[in-house]
C-alpha positions in Angstrom: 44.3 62.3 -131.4 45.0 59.2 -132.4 48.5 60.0 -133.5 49.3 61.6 -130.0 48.0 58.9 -128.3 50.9 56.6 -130.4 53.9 59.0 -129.7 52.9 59.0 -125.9 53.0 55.3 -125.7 56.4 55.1 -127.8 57.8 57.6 -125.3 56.4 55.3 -122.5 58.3 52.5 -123.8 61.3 54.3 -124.4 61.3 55.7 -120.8 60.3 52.3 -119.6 63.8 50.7 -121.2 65.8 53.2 -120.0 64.4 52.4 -116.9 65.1 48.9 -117.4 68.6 49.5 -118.3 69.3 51.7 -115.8 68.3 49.4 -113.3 70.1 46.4 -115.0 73.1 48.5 -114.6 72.9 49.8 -111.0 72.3 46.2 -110.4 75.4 44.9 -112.4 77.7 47.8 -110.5 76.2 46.4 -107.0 76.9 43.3 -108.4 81.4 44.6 -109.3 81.4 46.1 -105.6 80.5 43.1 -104.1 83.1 41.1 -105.9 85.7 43.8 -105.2 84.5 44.0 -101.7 85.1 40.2 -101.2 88.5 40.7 -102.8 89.8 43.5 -100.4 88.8 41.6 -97.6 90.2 38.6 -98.7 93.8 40.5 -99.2 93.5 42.2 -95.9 93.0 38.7 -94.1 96.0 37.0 -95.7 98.4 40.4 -95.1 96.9 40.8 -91.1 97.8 36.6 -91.0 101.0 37.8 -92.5 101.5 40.3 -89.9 100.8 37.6 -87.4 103.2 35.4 -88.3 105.3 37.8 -88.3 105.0 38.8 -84.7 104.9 35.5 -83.9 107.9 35.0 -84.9 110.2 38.2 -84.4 108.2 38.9 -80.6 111.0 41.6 -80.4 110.5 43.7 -83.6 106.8 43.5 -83.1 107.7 45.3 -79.3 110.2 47.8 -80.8 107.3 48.6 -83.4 104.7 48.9 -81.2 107.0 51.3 -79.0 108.0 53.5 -82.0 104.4 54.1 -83.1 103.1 55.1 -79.4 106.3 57.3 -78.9 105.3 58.4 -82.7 101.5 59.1 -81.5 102.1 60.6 -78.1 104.5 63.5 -80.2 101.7 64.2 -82.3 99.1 63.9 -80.0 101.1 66.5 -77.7 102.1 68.8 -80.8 98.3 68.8 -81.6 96.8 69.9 -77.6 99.7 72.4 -77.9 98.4 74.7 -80.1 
């Protein structure tokens, strides 16, 4: 009896460690997608100032885009409610 009782408590502890570790590293990935997550951002603000600038500066290629991508999206759009 005494013998079981020991095995269930070492497989108590082992469980509880995996646990722990397990947790430990859910929390440490959480931890790598937050810092990725701030990283991605960061990029996407500096190329959307980029962008900016940009547009700022060439008003007339910034036009001409816009133009292209709605003629662009309007074929598609119109190939698509075709069918």
């Amino acid at each position: 009896m005494e013998k079981s009782k020991s095995v269930e408590d070492e497989l108590k502890d082992a469980l509880n460690k995996e646990k722990k570790n397990v947790e430990d590293r859910y929390s440490q990935i959480l931890s790598n997608l937050d810092q990725e997550k701030e990283k991605i951002q960061n990029e996407i603000r500096r190329e959307f100032r980029t962008a900016r600038r940009y547009v700022r500066a060439n008003p007339e290629v910034g036009v001409g885009a816009a133009f292209a991508g709605g003629v662009l999206a309007g074929l598609l759009l119109t190939t698509l409610f075709k069918k």
